[in-house]
Predicted model as a PDB file, atoms N, CA, C, CB and O in Angstrom, pLDDT in the B-factor column:
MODEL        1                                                                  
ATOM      1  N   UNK A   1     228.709  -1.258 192.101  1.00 84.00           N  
ATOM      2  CA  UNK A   1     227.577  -0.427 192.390  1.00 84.00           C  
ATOM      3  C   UNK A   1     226.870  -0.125 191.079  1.00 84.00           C  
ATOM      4  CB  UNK A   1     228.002   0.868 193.120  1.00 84.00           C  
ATOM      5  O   UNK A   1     227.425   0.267 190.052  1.00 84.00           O  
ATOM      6  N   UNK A   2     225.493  -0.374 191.257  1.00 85.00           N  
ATOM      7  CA  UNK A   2     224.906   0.172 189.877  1.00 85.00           C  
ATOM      8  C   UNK A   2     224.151   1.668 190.049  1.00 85.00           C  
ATOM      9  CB  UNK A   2     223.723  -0.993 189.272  1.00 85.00           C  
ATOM     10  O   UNK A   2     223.544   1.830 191.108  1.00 85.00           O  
ATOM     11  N   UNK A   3     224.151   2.524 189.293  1.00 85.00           N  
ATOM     12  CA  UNK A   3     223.700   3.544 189.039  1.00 85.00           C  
ATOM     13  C   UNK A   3     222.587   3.983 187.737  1.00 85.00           C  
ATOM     14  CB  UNK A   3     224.756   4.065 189.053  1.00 85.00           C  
ATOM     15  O   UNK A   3     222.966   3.996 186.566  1.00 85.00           O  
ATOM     16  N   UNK A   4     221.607   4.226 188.022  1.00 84.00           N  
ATOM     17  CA  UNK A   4     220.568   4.763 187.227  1.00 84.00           C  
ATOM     18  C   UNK A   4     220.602   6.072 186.467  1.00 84.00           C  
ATOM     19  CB  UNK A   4     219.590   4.837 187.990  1.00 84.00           C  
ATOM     20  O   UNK A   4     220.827   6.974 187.275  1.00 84.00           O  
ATOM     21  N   UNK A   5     220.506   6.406 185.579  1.00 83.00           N  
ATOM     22  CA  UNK A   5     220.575   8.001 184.642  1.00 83.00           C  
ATOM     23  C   UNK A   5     220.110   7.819 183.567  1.00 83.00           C  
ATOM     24  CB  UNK A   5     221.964   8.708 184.265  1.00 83.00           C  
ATOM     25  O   UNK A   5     220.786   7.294 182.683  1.00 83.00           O  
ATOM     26  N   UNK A   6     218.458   8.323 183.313  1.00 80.00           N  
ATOM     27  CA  UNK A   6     217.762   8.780 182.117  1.00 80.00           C  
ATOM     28  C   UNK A   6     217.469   7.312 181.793  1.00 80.00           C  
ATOM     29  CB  UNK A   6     218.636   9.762 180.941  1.00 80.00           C  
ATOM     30  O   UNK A   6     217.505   7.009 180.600  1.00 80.00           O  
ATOM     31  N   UNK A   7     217.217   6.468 182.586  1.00 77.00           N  
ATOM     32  CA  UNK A   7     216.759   4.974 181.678  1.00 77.00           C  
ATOM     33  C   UNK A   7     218.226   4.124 181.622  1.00 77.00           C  
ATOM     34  CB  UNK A   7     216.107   5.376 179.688  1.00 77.00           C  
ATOM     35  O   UNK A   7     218.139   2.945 181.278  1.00 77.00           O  
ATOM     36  N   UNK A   8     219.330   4.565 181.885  1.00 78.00           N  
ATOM     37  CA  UNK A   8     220.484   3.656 180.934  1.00 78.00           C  
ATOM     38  C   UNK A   8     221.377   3.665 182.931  1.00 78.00           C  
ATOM     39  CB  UNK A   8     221.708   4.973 178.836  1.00 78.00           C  
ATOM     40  O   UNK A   8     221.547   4.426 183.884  1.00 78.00           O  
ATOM     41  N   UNK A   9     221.665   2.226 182.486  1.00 83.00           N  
ATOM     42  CA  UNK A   9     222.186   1.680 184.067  1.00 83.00           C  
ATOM     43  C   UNK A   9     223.500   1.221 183.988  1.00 83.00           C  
ATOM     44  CB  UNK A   9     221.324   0.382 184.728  1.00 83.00           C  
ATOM     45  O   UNK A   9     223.918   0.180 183.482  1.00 83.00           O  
ATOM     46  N   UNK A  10     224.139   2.173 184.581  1.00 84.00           N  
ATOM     47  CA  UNK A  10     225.516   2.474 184.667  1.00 84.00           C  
ATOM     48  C   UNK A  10     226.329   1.222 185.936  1.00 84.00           C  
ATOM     49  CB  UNK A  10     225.574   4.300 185.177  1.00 84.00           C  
ATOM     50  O   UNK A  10     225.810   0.859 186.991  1.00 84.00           O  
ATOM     51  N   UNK A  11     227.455   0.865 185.484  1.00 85.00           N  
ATOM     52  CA  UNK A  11     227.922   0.127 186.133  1.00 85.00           C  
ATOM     53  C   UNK A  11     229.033   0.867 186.727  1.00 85.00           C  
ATOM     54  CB  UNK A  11     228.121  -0.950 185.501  1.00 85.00           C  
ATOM     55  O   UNK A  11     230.004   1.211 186.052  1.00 85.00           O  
ATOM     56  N   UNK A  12     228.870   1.215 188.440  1.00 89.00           N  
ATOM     57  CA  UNK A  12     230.133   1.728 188.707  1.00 89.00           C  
ATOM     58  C   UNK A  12     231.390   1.341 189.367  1.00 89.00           C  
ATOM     59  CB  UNK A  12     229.912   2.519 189.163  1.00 89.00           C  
ATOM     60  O   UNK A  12     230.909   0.848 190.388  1.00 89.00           O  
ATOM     61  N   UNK A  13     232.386   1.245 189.472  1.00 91.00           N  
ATOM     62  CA  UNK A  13     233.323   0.542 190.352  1.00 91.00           C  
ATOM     63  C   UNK A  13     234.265   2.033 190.764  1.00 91.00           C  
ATOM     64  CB  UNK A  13     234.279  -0.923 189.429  1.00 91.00           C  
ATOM     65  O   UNK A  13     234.195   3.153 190.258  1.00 91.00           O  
ATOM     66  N   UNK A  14     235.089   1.545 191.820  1.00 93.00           N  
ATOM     67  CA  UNK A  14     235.870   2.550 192.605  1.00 93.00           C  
ATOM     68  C   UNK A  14     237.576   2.107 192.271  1.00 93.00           C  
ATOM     69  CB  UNK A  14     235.384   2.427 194.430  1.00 93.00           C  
ATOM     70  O   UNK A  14     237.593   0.921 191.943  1.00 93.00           O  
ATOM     71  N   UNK A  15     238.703   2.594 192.266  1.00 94.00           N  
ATOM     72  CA  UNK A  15     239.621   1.856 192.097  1.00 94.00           C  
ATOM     73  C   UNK A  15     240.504   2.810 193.186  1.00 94.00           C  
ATOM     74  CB  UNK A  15     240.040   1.590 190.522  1.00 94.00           C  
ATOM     75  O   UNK A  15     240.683   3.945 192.742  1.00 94.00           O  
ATOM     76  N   UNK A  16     241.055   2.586 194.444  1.00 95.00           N  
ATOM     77  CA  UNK A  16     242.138   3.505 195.204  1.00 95.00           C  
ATOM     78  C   UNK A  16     243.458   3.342 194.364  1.00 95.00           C  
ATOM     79  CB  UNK A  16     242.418   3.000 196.900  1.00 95.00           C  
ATOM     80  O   UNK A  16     243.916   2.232 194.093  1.00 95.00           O  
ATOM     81  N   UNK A  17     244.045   4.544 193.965  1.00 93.00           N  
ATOM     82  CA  UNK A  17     244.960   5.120 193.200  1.00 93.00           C  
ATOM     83  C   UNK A  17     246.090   5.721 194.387  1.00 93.00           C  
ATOM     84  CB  UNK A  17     244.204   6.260 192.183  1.00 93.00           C  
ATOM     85  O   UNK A  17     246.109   6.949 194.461  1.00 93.00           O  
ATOM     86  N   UNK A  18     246.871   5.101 195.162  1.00 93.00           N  
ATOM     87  CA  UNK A  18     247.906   5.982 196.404  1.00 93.00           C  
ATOM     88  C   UNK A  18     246.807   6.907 197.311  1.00 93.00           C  
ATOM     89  CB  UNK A  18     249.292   7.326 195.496  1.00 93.00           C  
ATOM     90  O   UNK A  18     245.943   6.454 198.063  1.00 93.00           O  
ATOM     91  N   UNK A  19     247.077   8.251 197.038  1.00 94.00           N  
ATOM     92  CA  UNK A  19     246.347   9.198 198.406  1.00 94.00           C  
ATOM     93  C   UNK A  19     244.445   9.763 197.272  1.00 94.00           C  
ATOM     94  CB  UNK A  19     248.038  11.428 198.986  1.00 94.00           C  
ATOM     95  O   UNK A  19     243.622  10.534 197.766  1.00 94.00           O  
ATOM     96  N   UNK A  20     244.301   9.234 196.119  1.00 95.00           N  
ATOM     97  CA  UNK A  20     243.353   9.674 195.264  1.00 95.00           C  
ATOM     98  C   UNK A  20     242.465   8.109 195.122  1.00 95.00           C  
ATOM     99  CB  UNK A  20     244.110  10.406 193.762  1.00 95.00           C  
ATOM    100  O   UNK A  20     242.916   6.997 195.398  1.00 95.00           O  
ATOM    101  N   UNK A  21     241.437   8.361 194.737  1.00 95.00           N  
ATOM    102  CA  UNK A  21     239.988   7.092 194.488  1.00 95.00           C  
ATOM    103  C   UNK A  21     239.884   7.508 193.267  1.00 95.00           C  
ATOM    104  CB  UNK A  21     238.260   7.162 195.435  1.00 95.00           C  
ATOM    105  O   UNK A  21     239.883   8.739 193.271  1.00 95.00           O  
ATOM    106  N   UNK A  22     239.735   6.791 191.515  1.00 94.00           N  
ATOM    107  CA  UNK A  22     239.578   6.658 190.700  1.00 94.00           C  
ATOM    108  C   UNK A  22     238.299   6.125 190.854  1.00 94.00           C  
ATOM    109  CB  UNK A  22     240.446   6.249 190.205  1.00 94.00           C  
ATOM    110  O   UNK A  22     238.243   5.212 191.677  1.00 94.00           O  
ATOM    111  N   UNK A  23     236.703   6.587 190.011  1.00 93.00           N  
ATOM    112  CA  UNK A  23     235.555   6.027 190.009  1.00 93.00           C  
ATOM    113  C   UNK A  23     235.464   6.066 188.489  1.00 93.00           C  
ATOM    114  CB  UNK A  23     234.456   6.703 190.887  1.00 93.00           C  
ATOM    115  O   UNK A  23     235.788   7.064 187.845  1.00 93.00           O  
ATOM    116  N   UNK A  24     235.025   4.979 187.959  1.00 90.00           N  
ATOM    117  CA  UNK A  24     234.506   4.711 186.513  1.00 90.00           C  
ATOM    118  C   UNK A  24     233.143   4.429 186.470  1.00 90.00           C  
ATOM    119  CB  UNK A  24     235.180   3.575 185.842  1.00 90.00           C  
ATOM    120  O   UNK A  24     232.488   4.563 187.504  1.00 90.00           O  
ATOM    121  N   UNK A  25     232.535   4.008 185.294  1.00 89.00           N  
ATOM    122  CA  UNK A  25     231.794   3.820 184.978  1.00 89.00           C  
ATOM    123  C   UNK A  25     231.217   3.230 183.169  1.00 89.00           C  
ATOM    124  CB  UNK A  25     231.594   4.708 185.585  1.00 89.00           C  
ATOM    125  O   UNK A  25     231.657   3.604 182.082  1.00 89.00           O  
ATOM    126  N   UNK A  26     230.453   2.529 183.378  1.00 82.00           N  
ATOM    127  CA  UNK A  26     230.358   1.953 181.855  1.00 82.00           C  
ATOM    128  C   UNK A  26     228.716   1.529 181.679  1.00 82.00           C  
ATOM    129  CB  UNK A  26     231.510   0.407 181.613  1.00 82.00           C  
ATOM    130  O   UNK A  26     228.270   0.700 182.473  1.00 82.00           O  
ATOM    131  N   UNK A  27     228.098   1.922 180.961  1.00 76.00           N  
ATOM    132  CA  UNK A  27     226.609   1.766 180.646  1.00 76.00           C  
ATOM    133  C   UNK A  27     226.766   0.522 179.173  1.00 76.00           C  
ATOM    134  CB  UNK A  27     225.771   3.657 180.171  1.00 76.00           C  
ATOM    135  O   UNK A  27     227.585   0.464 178.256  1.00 76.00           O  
ATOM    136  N   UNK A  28     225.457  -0.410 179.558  1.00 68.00           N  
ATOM    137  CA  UNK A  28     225.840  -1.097 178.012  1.00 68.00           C  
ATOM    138  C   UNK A  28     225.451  -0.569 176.725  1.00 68.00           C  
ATOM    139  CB  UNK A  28     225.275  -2.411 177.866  1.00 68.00           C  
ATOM    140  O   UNK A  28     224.542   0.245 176.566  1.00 68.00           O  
ATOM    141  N   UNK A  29     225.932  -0.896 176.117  1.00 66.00           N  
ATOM    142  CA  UNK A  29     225.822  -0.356 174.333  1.00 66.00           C  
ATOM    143  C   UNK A  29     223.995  -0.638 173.878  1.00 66.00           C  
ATOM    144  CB  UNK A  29     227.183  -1.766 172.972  1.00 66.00           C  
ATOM    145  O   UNK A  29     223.986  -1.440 172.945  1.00 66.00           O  
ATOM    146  N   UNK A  30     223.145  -0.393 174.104  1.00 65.00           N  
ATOM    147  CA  UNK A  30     221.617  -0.162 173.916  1.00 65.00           C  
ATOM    148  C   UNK A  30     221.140   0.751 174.324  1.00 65.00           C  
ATOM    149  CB  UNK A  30     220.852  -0.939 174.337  1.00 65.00           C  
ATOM    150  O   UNK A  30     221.234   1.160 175.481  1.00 65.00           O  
ATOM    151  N   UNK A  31     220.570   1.208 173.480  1.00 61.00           N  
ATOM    152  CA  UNK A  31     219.394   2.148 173.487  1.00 61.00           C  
ATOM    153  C   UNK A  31     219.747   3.221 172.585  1.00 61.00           C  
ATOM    154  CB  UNK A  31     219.035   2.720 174.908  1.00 61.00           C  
ATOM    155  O   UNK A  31     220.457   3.198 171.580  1.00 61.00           O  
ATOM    156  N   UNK A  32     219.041   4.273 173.200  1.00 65.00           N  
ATOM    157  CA  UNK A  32     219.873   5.556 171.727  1.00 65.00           C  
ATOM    158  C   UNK A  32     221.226   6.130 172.368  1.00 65.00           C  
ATOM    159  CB  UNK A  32     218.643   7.446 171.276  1.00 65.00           C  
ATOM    160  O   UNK A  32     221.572   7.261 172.030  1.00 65.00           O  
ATOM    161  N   UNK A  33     221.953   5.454 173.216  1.00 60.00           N  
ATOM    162  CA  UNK A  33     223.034   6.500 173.477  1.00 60.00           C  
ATOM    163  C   UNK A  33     224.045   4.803 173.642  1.00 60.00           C  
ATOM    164  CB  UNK A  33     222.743   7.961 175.221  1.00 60.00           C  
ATOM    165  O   UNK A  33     223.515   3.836 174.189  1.00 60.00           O  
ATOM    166  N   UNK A  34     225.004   4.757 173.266  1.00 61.00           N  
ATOM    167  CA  UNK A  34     226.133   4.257 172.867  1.00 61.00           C  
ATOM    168  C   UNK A  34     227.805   5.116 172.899  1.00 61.00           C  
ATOM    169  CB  UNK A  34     225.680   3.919 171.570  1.00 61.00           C  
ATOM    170  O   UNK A  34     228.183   6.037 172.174  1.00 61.00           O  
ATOM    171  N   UNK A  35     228.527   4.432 173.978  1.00 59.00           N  
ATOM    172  CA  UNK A  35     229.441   5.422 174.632  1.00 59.00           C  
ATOM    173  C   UNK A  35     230.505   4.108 174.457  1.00 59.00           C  
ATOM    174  CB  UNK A  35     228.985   6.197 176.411  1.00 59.00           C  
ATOM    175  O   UNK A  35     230.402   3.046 175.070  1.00 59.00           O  
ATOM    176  N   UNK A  36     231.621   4.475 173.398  1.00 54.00           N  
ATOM    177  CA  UNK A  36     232.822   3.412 173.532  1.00 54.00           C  
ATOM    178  C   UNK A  36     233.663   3.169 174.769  1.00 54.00           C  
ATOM    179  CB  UNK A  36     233.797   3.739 172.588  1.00 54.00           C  
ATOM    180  O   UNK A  36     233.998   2.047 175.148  1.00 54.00           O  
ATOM    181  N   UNK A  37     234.033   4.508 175.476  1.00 60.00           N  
ATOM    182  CA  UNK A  37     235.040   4.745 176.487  1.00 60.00           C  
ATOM    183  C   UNK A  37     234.036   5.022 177.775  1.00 60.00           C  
ATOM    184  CB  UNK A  37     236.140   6.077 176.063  1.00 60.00           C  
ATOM    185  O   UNK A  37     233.125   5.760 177.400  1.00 60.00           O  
ATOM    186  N   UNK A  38     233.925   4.705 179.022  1.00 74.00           N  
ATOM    187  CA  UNK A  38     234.026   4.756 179.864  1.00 74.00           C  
ATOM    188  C   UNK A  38     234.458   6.181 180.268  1.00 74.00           C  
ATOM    189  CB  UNK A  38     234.536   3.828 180.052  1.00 74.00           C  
ATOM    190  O   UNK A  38     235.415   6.889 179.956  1.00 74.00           O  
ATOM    191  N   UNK A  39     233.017   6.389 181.364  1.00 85.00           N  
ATOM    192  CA  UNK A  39     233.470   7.781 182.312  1.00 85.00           C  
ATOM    193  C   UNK A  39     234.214   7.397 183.458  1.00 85.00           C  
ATOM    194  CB  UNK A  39     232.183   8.670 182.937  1.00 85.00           C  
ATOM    195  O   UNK A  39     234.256   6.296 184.006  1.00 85.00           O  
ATOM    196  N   UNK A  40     234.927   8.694 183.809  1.00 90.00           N  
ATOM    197  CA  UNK A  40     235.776   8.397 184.557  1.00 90.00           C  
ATOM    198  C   UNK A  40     236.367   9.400 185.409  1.00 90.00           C  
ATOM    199  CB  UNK A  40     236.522   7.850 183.922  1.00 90.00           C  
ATOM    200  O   UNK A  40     236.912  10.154 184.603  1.00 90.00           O  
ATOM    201  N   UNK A  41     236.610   9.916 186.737  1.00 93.00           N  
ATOM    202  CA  UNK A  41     236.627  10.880 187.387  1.00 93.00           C  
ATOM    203  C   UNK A  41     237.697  10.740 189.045  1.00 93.00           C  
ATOM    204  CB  UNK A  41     235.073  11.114 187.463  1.00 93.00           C  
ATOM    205  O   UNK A  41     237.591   9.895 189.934  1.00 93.00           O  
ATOM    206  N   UNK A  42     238.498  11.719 188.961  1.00 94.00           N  
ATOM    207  CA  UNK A  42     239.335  11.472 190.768  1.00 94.00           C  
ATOM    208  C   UNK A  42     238.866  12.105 191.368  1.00 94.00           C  
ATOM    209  CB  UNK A  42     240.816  11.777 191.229  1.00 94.00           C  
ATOM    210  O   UNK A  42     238.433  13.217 191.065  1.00 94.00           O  
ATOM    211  N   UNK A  43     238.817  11.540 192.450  1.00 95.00           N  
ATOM    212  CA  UNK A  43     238.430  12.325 193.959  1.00 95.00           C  
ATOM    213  C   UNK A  43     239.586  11.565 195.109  1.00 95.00           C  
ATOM    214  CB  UNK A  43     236.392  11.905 194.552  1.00 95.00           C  
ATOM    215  O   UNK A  43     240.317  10.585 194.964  1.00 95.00           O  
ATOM    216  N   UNK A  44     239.359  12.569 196.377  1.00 95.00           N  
ATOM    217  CA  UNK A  44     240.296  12.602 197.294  1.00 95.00           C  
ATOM    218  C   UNK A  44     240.098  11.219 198.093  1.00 95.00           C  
ATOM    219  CB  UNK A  44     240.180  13.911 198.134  1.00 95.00           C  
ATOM    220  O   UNK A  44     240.904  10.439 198.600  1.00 95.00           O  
ATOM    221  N   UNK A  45     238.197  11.239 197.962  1.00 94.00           N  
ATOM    222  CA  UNK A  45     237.858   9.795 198.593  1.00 94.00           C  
ATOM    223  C   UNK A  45     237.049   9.178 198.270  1.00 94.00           C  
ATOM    224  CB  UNK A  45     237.603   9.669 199.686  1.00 94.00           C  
ATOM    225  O   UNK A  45     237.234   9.358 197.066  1.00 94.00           O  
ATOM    226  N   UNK A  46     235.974   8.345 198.316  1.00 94.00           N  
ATOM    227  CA  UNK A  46     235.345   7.342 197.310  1.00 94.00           C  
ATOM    228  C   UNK A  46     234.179   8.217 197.063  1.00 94.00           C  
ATOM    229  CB  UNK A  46     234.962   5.707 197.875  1.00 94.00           C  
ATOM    230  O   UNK A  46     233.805   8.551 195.939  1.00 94.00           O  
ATOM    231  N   UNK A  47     233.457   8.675 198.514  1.00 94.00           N  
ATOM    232  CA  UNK A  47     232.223   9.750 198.105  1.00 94.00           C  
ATOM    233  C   UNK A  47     232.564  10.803 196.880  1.00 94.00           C  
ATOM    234  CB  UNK A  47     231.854  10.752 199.505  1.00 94.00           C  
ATOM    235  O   UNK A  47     231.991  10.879 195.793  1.00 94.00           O  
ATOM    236  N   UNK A  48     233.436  11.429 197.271  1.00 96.00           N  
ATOM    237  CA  UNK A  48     233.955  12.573 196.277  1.00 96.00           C  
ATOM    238  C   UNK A  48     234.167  12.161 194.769  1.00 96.00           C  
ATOM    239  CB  UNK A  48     235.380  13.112 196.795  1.00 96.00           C  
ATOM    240  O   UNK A  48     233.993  12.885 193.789  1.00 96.00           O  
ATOM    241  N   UNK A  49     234.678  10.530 194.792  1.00 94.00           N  
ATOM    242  CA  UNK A  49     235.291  10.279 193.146  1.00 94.00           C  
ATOM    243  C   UNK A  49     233.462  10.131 192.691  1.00 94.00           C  
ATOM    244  CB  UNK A  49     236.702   8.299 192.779  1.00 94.00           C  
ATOM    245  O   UNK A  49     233.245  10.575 191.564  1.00 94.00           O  
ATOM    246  N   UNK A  50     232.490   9.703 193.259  1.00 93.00           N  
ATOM    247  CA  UNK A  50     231.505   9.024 192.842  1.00 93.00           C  
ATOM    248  C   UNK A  50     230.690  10.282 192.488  1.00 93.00           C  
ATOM    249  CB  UNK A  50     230.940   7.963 193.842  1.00 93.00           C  
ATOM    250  O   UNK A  50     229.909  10.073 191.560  1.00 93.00           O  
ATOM    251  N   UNK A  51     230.665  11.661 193.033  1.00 95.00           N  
ATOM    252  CA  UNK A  51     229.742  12.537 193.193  1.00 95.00           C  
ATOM    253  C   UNK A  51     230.441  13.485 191.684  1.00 95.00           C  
ATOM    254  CB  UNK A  51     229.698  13.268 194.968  1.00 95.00           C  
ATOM    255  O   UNK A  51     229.820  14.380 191.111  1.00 95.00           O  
ATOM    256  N   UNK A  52     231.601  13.078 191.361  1.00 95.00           N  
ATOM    257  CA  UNK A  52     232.379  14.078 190.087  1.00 95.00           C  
ATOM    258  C   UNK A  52     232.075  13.145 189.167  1.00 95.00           C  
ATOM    259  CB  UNK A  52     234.213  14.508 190.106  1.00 95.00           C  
ATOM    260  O   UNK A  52     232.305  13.592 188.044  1.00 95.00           O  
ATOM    261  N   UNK A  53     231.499  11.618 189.140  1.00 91.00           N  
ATOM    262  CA  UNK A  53     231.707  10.980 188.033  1.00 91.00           C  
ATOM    263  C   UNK A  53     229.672  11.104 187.620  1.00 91.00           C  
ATOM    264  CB  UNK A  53     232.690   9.187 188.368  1.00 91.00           C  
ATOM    265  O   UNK A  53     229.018  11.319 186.600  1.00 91.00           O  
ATOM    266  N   UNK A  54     229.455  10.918 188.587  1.00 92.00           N  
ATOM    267  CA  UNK A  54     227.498  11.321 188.401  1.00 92.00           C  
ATOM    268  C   UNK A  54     227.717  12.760 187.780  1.00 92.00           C  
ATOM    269  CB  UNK A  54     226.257  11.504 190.325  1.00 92.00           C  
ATOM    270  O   UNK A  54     227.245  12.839 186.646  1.00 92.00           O  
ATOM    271  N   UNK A  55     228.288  13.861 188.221  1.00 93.00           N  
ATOM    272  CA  UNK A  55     227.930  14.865 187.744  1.00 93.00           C  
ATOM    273  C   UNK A  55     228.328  14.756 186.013  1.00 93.00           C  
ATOM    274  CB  UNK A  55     228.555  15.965 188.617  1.00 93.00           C  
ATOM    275  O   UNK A  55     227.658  14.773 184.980  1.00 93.00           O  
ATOM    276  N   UNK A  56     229.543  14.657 186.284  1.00 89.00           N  
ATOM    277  CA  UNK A  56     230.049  14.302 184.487  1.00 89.00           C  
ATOM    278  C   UNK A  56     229.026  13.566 183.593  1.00 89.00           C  
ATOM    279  CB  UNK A  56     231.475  13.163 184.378  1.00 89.00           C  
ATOM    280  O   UNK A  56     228.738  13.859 182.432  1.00 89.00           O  
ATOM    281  N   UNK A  57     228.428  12.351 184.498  1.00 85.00           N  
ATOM    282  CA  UNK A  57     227.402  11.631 183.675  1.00 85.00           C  
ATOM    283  C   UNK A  57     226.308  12.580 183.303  1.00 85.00           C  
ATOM    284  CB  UNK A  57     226.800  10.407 184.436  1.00 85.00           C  
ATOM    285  O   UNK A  57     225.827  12.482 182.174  1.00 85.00           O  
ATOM    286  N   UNK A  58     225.867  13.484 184.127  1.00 86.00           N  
ATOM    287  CA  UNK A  58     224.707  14.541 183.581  1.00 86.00           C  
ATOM    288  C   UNK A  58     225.174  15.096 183.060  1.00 86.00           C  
ATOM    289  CB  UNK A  58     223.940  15.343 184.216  1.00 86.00           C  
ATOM    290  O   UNK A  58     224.484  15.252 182.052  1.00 86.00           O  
ATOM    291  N   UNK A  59     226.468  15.908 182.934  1.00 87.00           N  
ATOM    292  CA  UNK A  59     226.263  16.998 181.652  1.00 87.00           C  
ATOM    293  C   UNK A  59     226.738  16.349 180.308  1.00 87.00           C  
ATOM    294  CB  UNK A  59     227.229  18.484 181.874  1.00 87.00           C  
ATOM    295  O   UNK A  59     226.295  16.767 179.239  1.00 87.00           O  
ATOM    296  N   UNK A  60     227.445  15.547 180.357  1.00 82.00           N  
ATOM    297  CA  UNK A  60     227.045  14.613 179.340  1.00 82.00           C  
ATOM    298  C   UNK A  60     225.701  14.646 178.786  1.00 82.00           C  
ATOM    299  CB  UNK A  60     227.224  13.397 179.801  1.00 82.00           C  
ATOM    300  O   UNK A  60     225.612  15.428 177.840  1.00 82.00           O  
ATOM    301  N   UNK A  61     224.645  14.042 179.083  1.00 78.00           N  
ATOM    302  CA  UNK A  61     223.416  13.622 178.968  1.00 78.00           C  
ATOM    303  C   UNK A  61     222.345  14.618 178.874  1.00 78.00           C  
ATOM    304  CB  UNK A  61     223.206  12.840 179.928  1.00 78.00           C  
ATOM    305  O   UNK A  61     221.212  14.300 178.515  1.00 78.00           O  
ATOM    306  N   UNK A  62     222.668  15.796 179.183  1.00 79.00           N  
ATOM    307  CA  UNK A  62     221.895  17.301 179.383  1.00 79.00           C  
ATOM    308  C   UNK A  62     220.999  17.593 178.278  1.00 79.00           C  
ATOM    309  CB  UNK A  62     222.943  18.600 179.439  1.00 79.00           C  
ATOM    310  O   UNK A  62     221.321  17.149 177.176  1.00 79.00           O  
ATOM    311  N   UNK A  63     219.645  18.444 178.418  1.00 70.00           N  
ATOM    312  CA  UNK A  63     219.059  18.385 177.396  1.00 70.00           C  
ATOM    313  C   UNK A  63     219.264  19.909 176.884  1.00 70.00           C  
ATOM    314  CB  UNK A  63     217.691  17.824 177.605  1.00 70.00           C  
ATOM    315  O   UNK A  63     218.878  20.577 177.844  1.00 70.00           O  
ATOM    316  N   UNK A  64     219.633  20.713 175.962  1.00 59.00           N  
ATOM    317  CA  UNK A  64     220.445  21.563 175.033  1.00 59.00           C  
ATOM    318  C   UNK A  64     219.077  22.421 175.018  1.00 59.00           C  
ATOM    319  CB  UNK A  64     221.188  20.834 173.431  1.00 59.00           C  
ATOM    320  O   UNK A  64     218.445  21.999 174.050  1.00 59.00           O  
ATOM    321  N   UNK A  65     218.430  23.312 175.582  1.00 56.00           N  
ATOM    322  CA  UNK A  65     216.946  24.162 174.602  1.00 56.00           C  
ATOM    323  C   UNK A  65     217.475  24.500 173.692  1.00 56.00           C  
ATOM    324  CB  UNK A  65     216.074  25.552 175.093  1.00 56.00           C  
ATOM    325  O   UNK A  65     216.862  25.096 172.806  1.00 56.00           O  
TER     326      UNK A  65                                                      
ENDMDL                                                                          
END                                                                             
């Protein structure tokens, strides 16, 4: 699944972990933001892992006044 945030296009995949869904994510190395490690977030089910790993991706990315 690809995902969009602020210009930079996130690649996401799902991984089922036993009774938990592991969702990652990895954007490529261009532009002004450059991220070595991969986001990464559990949920109970795939909606849930995907909706904790978007949020993480925004406050990450947040703009500071």
């Amino acid at each position: 699944m690809e995902w969009e945030h602020k210009g930079m296009r996130f690649a996401v995949s799902t991984q089922e972990m036993g009774p938990l869904v592991m969702a990652s994510a990895r954007v490529a190395a261009t532009g002004p933001y450059v991220r070595i490690r991969p986001f990464s977030a559990l949920g109970t089910d795939r909606d849930e892992a995907i909706e904790l790993l978007k949020k993480q991706i925004r406050l990450e990315f947040r703009r500071l006044p």
